[in-house]
N, C-alpha and C positions, 0 to 999 in steps of 0.2 A: 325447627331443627335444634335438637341439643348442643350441648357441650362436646367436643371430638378430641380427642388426645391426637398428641402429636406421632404415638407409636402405635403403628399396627402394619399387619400383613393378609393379604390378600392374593388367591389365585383363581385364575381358569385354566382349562382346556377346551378345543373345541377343532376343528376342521374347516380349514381356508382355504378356498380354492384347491382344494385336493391336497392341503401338507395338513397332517398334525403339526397342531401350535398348540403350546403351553406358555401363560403368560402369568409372572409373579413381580408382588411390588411388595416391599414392606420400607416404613421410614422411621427414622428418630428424631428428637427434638432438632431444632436448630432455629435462628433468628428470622431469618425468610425462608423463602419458597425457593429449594434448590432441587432439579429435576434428572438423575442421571436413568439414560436410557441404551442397554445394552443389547443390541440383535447383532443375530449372525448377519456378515458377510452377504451383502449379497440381497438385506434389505433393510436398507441403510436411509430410504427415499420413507420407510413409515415412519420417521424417529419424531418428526415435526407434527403427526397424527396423533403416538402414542403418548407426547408432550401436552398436547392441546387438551387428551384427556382426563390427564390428571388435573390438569388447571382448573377444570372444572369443575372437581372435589376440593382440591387440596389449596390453600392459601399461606399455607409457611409448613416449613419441616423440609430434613433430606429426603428424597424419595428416591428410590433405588428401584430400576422396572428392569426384570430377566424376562427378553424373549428367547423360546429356542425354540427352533423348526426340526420338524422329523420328516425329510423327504422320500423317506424309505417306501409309501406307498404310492407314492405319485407315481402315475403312469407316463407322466410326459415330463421326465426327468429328463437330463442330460449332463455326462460326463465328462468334463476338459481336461484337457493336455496344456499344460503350461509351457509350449516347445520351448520357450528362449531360454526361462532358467532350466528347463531339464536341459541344454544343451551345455550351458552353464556348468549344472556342477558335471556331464558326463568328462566334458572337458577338466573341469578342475581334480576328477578322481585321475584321469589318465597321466594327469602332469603330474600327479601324488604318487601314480604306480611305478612309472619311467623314472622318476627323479630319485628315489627310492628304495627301489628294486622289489615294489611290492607284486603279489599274484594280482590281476586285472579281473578279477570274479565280480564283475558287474553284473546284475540279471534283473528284467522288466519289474521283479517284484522289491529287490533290494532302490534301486532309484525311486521308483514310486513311494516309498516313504518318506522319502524329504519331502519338507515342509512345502505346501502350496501347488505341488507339482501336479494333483490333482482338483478338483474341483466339481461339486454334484450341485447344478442349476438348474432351477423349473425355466423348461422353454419358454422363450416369448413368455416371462410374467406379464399379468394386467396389475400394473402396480398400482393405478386407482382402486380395485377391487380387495387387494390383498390389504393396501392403507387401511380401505374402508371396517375390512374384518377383522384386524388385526388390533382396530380402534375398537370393534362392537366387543371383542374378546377380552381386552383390556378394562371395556367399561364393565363388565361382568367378574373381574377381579377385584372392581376398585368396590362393589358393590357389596363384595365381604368384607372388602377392605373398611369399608365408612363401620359395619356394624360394629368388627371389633373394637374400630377407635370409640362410638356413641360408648358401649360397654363399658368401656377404659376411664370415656370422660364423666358416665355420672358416676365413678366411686370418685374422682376427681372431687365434682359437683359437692358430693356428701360432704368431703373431706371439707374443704374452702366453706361450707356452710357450718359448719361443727365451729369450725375455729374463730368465724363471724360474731358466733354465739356467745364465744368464750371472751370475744375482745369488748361485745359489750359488758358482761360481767365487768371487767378489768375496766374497762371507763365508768362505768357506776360507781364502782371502790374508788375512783381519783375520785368522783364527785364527791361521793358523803365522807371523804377523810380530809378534804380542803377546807374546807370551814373550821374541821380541831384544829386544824396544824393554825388557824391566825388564832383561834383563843390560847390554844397552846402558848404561842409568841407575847399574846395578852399578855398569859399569867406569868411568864418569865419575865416579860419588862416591869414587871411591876412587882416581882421579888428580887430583881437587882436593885430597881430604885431604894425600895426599902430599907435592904442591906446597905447601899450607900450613903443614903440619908440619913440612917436611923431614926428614920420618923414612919412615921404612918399614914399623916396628912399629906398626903402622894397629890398630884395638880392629876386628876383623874382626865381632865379634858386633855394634856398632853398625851396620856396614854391611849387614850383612844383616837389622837390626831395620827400618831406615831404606828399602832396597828392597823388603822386604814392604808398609810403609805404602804403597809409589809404587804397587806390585803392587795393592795394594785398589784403589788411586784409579783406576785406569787398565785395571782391567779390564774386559773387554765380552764375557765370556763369557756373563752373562745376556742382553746382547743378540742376538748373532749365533744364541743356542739359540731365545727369539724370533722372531727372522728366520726359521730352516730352521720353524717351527713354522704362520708364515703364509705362507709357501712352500707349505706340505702344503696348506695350508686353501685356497689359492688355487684349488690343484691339480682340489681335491675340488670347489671349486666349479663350475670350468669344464668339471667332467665331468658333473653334477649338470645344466649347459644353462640357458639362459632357462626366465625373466627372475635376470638375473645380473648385471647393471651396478650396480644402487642395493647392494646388499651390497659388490661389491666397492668401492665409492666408501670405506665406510668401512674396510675392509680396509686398503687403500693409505694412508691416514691412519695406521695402524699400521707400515705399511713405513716410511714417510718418520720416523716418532717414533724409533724402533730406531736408522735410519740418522742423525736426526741428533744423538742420544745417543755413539755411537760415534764421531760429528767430534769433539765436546767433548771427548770422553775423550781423542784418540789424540795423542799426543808424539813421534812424526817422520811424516818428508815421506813415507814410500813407504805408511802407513795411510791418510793424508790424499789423497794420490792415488786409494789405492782407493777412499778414502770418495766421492770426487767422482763416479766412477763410477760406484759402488752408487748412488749419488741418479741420476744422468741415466737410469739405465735403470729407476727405479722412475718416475720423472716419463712417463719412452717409452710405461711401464705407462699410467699414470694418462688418458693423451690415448687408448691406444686402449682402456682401457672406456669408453670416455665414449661410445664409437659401439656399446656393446652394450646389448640391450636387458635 
């Protein structure tokens, strides 16, 4: 299994137990796995079904699932009468008309419009059977739903690969520019000495006691080995597939340590350039896991 982004949308339709049902999910990034399941009134008993099969796709992100039901064909519908609040408000318009002095123009079609007073239920549901379909329906959304995300996640893939590319580039450059930067240091400690001595006969074994130390300080060889190391591991990850964001979250935490290890260390402007850069394209990393799942 690939890579999966954390956003996509996915729908069916199909016929359950004699209702049209249509069923749509689409979700966005987020830290875990958050599951909101919204059905009509009435079946309320699938929401633990329709849960269970997401779970079984989805491992982190919001996920947002619309059920709606069309009973209009159903032959073995049935229509209720909510008597106590129709009694309710007929009571509560008559104390408004008396109290008032209003006309009392009540009529079966004007109360039937409040809220709830009506009600259209499939007789005797078999709620195990509707569960069951309601899941198969569901799992036949989620099934567009995975392609758009595979889709989503290799331009992901390319991208995080592109950038992989570039950050070895950029650990290369720290390599072959560490070794000028101690001669560098060489040549200056030994055009101060000069100038302060005014001699020439420089104690050369000092200066190269004194360059070793700058040498230790200023090394970033164990970094940039490091670096090419969660390069590799990145690598394997993203071949390895979802669910692959929460690992690399702390990966990248790794990256940026290495990189800014190496700022502290480096003593001229052309490492420091590359170090800015190593970071911007480990940051470019970090925003696009963040939309994998």
């Amino acid at each position: 299994m690939g890579l999966r982004s954390m956003t996509g949308y996915g729908g069916a339709k199909g016929v359950v137990e004699g209702l049209s049902i249509t069923a749509e999910l689409r979700s966005v990034n987020n830290r875990y796995l958050d599951i909101s399941v919204r059905l009509p009134r009435g079946f309320l008993f699938a929401e633990d079904a329709v849960k269970s099969a997401v779970q079984r796709h989805v491992s982190r992100g919001k996920v947002d699932v619309f059920v709606t039901v069309d009973a209009s064909m159903a032959a073995d519908t049935v229509v209720r009468v909510n008597e106590p609040l129709l009694r309710a408000y007929v009571d509560a318009l008559r104390d408004l008309s008396a109290r008032y002095d209003l006309p009392d123009d009540m009529t079966v079609m004007s109360v039937t419009r409040f809220a709830d007073i009506l009600s259209v239920e499939k007789a005797e549901a078999d709620q195990d059977a509707l569960s069951a379909g309601l899941a198969a329906l569901v799992e036949s959304a989620l099934a567009e739903y995975d392609q758009m995300r595979l889709r989503e996640g290799e331009k992901l893939r390319e991208d995080v690969e592109q950038r992989l590319r570039t950050i070895e580039r950029l650990v290369s450059a720290v390599e072959a520019a560490a070794p000028q930067t101690v001669a560098d240091y060489q040549a200056r400690l030994r055009q101060k000495m000069e100038a302060v001595l005014a001699a020439t006969d420089i104690d050369d074994a000092r200066i190269v006691a004194e360059a070793a130390i700058f040498a230790d300080r200023v090394a970033v060889d164990e970094e940039t080995v490091r670096l090419r190391s969660h390069i590799a591991q990145m690598r394997q990850m993203l071949d390895g597939g979802s669910p692959f964001g929460r690992k690399a979250d702390f990966l990248i935490q790794e990256f940026n340590r290495e990189a800014n290890t190496i700022g502290s260390k480096c003593q001229n402007a052309d490492i420091a350039r590359v170090v800015v850069d190593l970071k911007s394209e480990i940051e470019k990393i970090r925003e696009q896991i963040q939309n994998i799942e």
